[in-house]
N, C-alpha and C positions, 0 to 999 in steps of 0.2 A: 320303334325305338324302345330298348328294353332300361326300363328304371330300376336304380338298385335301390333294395330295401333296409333300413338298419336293422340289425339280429335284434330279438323281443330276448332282452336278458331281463330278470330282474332283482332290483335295489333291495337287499333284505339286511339292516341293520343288529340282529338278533335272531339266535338259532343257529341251528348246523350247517346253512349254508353259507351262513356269513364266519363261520369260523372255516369255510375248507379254502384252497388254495383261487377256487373260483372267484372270491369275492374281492381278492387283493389281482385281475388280473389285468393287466394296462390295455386300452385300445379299446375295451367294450363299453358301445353305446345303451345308454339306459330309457326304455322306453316304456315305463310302469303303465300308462293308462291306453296304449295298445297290449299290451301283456292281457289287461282284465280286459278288455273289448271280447277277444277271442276266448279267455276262460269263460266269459257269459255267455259268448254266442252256442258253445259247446256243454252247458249249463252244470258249468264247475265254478270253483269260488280257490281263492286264496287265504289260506289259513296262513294270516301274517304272524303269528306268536311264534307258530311252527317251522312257518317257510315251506308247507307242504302244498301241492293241489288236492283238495277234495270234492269230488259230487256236492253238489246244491240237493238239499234236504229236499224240492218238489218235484227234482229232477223224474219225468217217465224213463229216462234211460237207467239210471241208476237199477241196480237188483235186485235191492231192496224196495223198490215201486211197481215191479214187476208183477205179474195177477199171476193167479194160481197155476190157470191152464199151460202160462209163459215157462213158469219153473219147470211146471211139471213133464213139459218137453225137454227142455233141454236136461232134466237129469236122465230121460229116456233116450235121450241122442248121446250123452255120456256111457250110460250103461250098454248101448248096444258097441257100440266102438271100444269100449273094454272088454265084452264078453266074446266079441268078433273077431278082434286083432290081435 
């Protein structure tokens, strides 16, 4: 038996998305503290002033956490796919 899930919209008070058409829309359920479950699990954070997602500053995934030999691949898999194709 398949359960239905409520949509992870989130509540933002202030900023650009509480000014666009989204935040006035009827019928959406609000589930702030599943919202950040899943931003932590994937080790992002909510920049509530903003209303953006950002990477978590100790984030390994993030690019800028990335070691040298990591960059220095992928700008080498960039360059050969632009000098190839």
């Amino acid at each position: 038996m398949k359960t239905e899930k409520s949509p992870i919209v989130l509540t933002i008070t202030e900023g650009p998305i509480a000014e666009s058409p989204l935040a006035e829309t009827p019928g959406l359920e609000y589930d702030n503290a599943r919202l950040l479950h899943y931003l932590a699990r994937y080790g992002l954070v909510l920049n509530r002033k903003s209303g953006y997602v950002e990477w978590r500053p100790d984030n390994p995934d993030h690019p800028r956490n990335w070691t040298a030999k990591r960059k220095a691949y992928d700008i080498l898999v960039v360059l050969f796919f632009e000098l190839f194709t």
